[in-house]
C-alpha positions in Angstrom: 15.7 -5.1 25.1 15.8 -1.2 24.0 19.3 -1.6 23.5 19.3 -5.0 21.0 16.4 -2.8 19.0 18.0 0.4 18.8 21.4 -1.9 17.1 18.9 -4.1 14.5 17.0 -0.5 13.6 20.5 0.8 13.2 21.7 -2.2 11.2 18.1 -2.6 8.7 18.8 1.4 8.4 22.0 1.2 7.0 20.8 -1.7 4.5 17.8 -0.2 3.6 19.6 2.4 2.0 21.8 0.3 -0.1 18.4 -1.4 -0.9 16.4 1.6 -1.6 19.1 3.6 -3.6 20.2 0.8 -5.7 19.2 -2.9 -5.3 15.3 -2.8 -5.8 14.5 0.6 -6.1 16.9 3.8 -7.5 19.3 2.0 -9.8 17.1 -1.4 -9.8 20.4 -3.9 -9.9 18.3 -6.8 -8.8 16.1 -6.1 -12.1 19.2 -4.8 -14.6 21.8 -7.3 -13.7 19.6 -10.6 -15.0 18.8 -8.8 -17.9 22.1 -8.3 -18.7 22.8 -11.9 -18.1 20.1 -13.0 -20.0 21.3 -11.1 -22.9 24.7 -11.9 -22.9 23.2 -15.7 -22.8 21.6 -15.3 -26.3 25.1 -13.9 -27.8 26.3 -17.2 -26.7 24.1 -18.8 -28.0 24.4 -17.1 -31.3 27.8 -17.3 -31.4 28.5 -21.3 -30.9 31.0 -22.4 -32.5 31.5 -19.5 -35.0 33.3 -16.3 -33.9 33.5 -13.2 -35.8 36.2 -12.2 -37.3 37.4 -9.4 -35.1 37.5 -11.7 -32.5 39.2 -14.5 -33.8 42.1 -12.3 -35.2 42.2 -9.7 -32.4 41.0 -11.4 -29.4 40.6 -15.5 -29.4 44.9 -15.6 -29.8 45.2 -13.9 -26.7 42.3 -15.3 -24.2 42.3 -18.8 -25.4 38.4 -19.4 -26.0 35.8 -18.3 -28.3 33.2 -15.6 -28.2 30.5 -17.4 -26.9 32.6 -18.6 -23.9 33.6 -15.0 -23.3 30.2 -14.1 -23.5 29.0 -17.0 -20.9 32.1 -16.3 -18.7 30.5 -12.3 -18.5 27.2 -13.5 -18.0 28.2 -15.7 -14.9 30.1 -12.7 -13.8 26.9 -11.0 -13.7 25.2 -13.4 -11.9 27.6 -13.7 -9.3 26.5 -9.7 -9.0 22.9 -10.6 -9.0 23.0 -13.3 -6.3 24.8 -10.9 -3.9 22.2 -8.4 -4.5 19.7 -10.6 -3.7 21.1 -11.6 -0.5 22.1 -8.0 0.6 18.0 -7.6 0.1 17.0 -10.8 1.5 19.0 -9.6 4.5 17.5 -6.2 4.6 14.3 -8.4 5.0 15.4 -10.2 7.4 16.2 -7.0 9.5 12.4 -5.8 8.8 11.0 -9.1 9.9 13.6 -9.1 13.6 12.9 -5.4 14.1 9.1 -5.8 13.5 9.0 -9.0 15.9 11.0 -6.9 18.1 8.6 -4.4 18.2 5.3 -6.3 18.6 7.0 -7.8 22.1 7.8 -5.0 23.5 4.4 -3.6 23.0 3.1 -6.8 24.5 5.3 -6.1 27.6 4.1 -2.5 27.4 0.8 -4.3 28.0 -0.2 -3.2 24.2 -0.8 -6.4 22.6 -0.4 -6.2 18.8 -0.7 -10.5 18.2 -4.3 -10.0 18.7 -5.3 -6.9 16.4 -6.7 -7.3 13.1 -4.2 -7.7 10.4 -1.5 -8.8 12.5 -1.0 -12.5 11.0 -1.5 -11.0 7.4 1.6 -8.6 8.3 3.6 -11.4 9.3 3.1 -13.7 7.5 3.9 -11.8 4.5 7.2 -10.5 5.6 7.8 -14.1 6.2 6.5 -15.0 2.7 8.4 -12.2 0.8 11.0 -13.5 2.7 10.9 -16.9 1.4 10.1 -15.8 -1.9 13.5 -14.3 -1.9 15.7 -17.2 -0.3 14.3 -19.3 -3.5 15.3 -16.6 -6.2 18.6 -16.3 -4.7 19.4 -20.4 -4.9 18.0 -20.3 -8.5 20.1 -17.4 -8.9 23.2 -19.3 -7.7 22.1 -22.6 -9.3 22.3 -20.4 -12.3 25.4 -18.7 -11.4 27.6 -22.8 -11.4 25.4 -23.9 -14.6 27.0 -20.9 -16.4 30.2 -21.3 -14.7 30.6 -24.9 -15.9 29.4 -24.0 -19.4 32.6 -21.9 -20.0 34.5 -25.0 -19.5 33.2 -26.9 -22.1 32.9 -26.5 -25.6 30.4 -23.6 -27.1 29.0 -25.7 -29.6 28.2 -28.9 -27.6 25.0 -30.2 -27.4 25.9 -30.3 -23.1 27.3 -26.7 -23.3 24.3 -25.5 -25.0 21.8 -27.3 -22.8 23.1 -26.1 -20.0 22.9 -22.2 -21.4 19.2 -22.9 -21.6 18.8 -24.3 -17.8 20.9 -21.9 -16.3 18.9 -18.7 -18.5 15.4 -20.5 -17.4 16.7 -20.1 -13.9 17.5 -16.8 -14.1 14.0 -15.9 -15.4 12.2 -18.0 -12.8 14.2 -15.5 -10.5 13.1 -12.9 -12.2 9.6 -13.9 -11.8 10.1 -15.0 -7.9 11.7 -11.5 -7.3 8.1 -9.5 -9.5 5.7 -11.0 -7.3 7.1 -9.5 -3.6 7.1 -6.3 -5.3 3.5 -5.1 -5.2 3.8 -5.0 -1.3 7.1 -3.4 -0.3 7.8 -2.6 3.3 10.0 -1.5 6.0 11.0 -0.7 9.3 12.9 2.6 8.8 10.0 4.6 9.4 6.8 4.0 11.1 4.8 4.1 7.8 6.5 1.6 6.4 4.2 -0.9 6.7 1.3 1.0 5.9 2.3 0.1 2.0 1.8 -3.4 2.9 -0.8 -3.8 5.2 -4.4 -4.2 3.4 -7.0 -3.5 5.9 -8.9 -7.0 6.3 -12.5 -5.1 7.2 -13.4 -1.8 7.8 -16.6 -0.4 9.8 -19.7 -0.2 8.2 -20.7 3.2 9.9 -18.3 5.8 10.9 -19.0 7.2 14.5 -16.0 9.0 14.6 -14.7 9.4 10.4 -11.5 11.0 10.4 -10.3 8.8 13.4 -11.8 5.4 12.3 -11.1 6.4 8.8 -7.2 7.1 10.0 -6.7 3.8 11.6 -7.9 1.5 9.2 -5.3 2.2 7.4 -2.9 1.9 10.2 -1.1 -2.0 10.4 -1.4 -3.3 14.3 1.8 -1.7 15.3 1.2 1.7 14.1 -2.0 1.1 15.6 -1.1 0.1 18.9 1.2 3.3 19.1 -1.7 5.4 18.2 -3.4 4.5 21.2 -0.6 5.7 23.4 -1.0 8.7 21.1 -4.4 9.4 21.9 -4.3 8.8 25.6 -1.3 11.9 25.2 -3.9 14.1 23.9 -6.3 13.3 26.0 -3.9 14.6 28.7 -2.9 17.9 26.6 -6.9 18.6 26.2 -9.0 21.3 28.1 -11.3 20.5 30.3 -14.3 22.6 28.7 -13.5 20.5 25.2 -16.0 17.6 24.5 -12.9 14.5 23.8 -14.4 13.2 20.8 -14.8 16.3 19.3 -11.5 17.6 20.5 -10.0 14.8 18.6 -11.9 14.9 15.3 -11.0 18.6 15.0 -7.6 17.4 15.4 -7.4 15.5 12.5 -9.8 17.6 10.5 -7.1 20.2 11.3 -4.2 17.7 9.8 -6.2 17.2 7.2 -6.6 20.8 5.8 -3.2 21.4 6.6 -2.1 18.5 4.6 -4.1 19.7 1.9 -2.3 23.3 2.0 -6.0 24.9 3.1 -4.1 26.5 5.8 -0.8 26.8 7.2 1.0 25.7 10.4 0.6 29.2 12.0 -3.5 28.6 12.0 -2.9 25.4 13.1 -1.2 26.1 16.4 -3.9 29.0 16.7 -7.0 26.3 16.4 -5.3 23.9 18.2 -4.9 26.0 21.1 -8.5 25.8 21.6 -9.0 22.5 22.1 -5.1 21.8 24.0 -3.1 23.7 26.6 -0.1 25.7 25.3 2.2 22.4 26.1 0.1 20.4 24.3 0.2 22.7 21.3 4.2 22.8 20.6 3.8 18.6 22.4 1.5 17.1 19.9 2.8 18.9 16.4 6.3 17.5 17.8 5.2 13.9 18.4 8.2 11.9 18.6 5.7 9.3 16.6 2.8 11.1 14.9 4.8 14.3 13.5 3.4 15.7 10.4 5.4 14.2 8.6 3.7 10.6 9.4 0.7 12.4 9.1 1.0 13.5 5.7 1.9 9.6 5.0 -1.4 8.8 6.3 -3.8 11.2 4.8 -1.7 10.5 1.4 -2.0 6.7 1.2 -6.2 7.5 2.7 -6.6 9.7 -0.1 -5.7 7.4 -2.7 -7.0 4.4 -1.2 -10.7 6.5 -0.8 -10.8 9.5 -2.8 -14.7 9.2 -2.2 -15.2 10.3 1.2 -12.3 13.0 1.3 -14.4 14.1 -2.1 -18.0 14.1 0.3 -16.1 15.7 3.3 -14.7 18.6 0.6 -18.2 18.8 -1.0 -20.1 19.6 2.3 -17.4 22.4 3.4 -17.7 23.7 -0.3 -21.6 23.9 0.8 -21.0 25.0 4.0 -18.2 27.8 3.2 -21.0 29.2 0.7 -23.8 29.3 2.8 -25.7 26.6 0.8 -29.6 25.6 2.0 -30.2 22.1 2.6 -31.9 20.3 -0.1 -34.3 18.3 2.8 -35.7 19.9 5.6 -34.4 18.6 8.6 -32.2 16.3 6.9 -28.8 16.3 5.4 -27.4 14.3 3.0 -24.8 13.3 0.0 -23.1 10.5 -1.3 -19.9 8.8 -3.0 -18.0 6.7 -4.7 -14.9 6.0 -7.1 -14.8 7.3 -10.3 -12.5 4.4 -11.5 -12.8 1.0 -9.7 -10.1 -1.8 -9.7 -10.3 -4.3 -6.9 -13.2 -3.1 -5.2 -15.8 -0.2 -4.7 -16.3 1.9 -1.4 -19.2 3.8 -1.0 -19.8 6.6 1.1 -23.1 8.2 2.3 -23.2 10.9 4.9 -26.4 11.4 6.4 -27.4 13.9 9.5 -30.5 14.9 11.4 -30.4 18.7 11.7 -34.0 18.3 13.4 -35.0 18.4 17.1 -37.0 14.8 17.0 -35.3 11.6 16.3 -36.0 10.0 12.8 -35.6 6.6 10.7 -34.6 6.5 7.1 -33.9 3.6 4.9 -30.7 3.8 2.9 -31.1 1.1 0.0 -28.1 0.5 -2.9 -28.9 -1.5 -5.8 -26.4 -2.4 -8.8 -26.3 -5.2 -11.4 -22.5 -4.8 -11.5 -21.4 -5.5 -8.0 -21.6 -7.4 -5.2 -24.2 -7.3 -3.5 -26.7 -6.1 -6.1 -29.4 -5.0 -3.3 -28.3 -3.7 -0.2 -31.0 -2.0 2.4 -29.7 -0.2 5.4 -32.1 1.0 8.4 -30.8 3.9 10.2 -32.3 5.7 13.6 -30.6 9.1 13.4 -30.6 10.9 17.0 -31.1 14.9 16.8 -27.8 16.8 16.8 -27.0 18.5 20.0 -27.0 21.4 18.2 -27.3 22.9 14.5 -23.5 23.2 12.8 -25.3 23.8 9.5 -25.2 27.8 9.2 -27.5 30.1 7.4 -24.8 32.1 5.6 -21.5 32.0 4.4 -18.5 30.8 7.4 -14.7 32.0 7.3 -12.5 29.0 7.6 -11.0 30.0 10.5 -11.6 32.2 13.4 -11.8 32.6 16.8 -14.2 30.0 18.7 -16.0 26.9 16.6 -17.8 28.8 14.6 -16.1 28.5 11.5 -15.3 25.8 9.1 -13.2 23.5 11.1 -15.3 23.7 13.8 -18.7 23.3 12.2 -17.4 20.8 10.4 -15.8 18.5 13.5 -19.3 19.0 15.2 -20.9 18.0 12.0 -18.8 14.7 11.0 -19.7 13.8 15.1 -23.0 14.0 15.1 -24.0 13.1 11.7 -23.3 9.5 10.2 -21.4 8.1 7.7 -22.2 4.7 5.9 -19.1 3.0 4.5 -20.1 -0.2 1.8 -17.9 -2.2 0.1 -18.8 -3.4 -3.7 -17.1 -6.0 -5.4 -17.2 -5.5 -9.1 -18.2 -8.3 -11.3 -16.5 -7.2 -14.6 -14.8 -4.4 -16.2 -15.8 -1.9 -18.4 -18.6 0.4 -17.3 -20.9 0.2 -14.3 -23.6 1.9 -12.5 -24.7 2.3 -9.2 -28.4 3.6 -8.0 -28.7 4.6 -4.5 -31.8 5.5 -2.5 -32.6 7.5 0.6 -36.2 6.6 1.8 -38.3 7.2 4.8 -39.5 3.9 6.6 -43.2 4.2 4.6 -41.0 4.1 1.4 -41.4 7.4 0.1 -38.3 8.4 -1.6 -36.6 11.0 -0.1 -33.0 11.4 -2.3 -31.9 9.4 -5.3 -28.3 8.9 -7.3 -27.6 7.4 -9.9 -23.6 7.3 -10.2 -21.5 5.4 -13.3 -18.0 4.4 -12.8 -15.4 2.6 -15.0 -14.5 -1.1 -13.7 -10.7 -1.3 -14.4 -7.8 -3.6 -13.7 -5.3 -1.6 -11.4 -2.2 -1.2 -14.1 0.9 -1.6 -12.2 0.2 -4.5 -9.7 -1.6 -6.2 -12.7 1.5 -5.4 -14.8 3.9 -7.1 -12.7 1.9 -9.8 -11.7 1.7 -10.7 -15.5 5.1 -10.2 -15.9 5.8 -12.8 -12.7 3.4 -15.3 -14.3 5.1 -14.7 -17.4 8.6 -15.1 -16.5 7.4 -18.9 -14.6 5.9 -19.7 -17.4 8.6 -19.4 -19.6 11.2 -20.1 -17.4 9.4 -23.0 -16.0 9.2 -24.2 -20.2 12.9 -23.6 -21.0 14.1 -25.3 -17.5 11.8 -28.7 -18.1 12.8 -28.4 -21.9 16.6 -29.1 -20.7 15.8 -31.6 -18.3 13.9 -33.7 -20.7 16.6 -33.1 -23.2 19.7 -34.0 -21.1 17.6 -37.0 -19.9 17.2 -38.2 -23.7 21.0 -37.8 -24.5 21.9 -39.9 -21.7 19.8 -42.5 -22.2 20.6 -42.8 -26.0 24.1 -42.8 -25.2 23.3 -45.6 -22.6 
């Protein structure tokens, strides 16, 4: 089994680079080579039956055939390019899809299932969908390919030749279009984030016990997922014994985080990480034959994007922190979040902590005539830290012990709580959010009130249009010279 994997990750490898460097991305032949095509379809079209001179004295003598047949014979030249290109790609994706089934059973016999985790069946089933997307641009492609081919047989000028330009073009666009709409999603197997560009998260907790870490794998797909389990039973094993395991872990990936962000180097994070992991563990986890920094800069990069919101409230209560700041509450901690521009959907984060010795309730109520829902009211019992990580005066980022940033911090995001909401906007333009912390009798205790922009994401929305587009129009032209061909055949019947 290791063996048939090791040869299909070897073979998508090799294809994924000829993909990547110049079928769908790099050069872009998939995209170039039908838009050459198409425009050498309108010269022949413009040039029926009446060459220019040039060509008829220089040319035409020599070749035997006019310009617009020279012009159909390049096109279908191109096209035989563009159909290998996309079955070179199709292929590639056909390697993702074997590797990545591959994968998933050995997990299963490595008694990590990865069928029953969320997101699983919305992986598949759209590397099986992109897929099949591209099996039906390539046979258009090809359909469009002999159309041409037979079109440089027969007269330029004829009403046949000329309808059969236009069905073979309206193929090629509704290729065009097939090929647009796989590409908002790309994937691979190459590398273990590969997937992580495709895999939407279907849900997400609604409170974060643990942020970094739940934040982390919500944004892993299943198999990534699965292998971070294996990852965190290894550093569980690397950890000391007098280190509390969740809070080992969150420092961990606070630690990855700041290091991401270029807060501090690798140097200071072998020294910090040696308080929480024995000396092997150190040199074991940076060199994770799976989670190397490398992956981890793939993953804070893509969580970053996806929710600027709570990286913006975890960098707003170090700024505090760093500068000694007083609490605005007594006893109680608290800030909140959100997007500064919206496109499919809003997340909102609140952190909330109890710096006090007795356990309190709070109400946490959101209300918004632009999203859904417009009135949201959340009851939280917060339990008393086990001990106070907000200081009194200003904290180095780093020293020895976890009294400095990273450390306060780790203690601070596992104690406190973190209330993750999704809104879905109801139009674009601009919007407002009012959010509300409260006691139980209702007395306000904190209140936001934070505008946003509602905005269509550009790129995704940009090719989707252009997809619809090209079926539209391709959809028009090939019907137009079905109906046409069917008319001249029954008149001449």
């Amino acid at each position: 089994m290791t063996n048939e994997l090791d040869l299909l990750r070897s073979r998508e490898e090799k294809f994924y680079g000829i993909d990547s460097q110049f079928l769908t991305e790099g050069i872009r032949l998939v995209m170039l080579l039908p838009a050459f095509s198409l425009l050498f379809f309108f010269g022949a079209w413009a040039y029926k039956g009446v060459s220019p001179s040039w060509w008829l004295e220089n040319i035409e003598p020599t070749v035997g055939f006019d310009l617009s047949t020279g012009f159909t014979l390049i096109s279908s030249t191109i096209l035989i390019g563009f159909c290998a290109g996309l079955y070179l790609h199709r292929f590639r994706v056909k390697l993702t899809r074997q590797v990545f089934r591959a994968e998933v059973n050995a997990a299963a016999e490595a008694h990590r299932p990865v069928t029953s985790m969320h997101g699983y069946s919305s992986v598949d089933g759209l590397i099986s969908r992109t897929m099949a997307s591209h099996t039906i641009a390539m046979w258009m492609g090809i359909f469009a390919t002999i159309i041409s081919g037979v079109v440089a047989f027969l007269e330029s000028d004829s009403d046949i030749a000329q309808r059969g330009l236009l069905a073979s073009a309206s193929l090629v666009t509704i290729a065009i279009g097939q090929h647009l709409s796989t590409r908002n999603l790309k994937f691979n197997m190459v590398t273990d984030d590969g997937l992580l560009s495709a895999y939407v998260p279907p849900i997400h907790p609604s409170t974060l016990d643990l942020a970094f870490n739940e934040m982390l794998r919500t944004q892993m797909d299943p198999l990534l997922r699965s292998k971070f389990e294996d990852f965190l039973q290894d550093f569980e094993s690397y950890s000391r014994d007098d280190i509390d395991r969740e809070y080992g872990r969150e420092k961990f990936l606070m630690l990855m985080h700041r290091r991401f962000k270029g807060s501090i180097d690798r140097n200071t994070t072998s020294i910090e990480l040696a308080e929480i992991l024995t000396d092997k563990g150190v040199k074991a986890i940076l060199e994770h034959e799976v989670f190397n920094e490398g992956l981890w800069d793939s993953l804070f990069a893509r969580s970053i994007r996806t929710n600027p919101a709570f990286y913006r409230l975890i960098e707003r209560l170090e700024q505090d922190m760093s500068a000694g700041n007083k609490i605005d509450m007594d006893g109680l901690l608290f800030d909140v979040d959100l997007e500064n521009i919206v496109t499919e959907k809003a997340n909102l984060f609140c952190y909330i902590h109890n710096l006090s010795d007795e356990e309190r309730q709070v109400v946490l109520r959101v209300h918004s005539p632009d999203f859904r829902p417009h009135d949201l009211a959340l009851r939280y019992n917060l339990e008393p830290g086990e001990k106070s990580w907000w200081p009194d005066e200003v904290v180095p980022i780093s020293s020895e012990g976890d009294e400095d940033i990273i450390g306060r911090m780790s203690g601070l995001l596992r104690d406190g709580t973190i209330a993750w909401q999704t809104l879905l906007p109801e139009s674009t333009g601009e919007a407002s959010v009012s959010v509300r912390f409260e006691n139980t009798n209702g007395d306000l205790l904190v209140g936001r009130q934070i505008n946003v922009r509602v905005r269509p994401e550009f790129v995704n929305w940009l090719r989707n249009t252009s997809s619809l587009t090209s079926f539209l129009v391709g959809g028009i032209g090939l019907v137009g010279s079905i109906i046409f061909q069917l008319m001249a055949v029954l008149a001449s019947a």
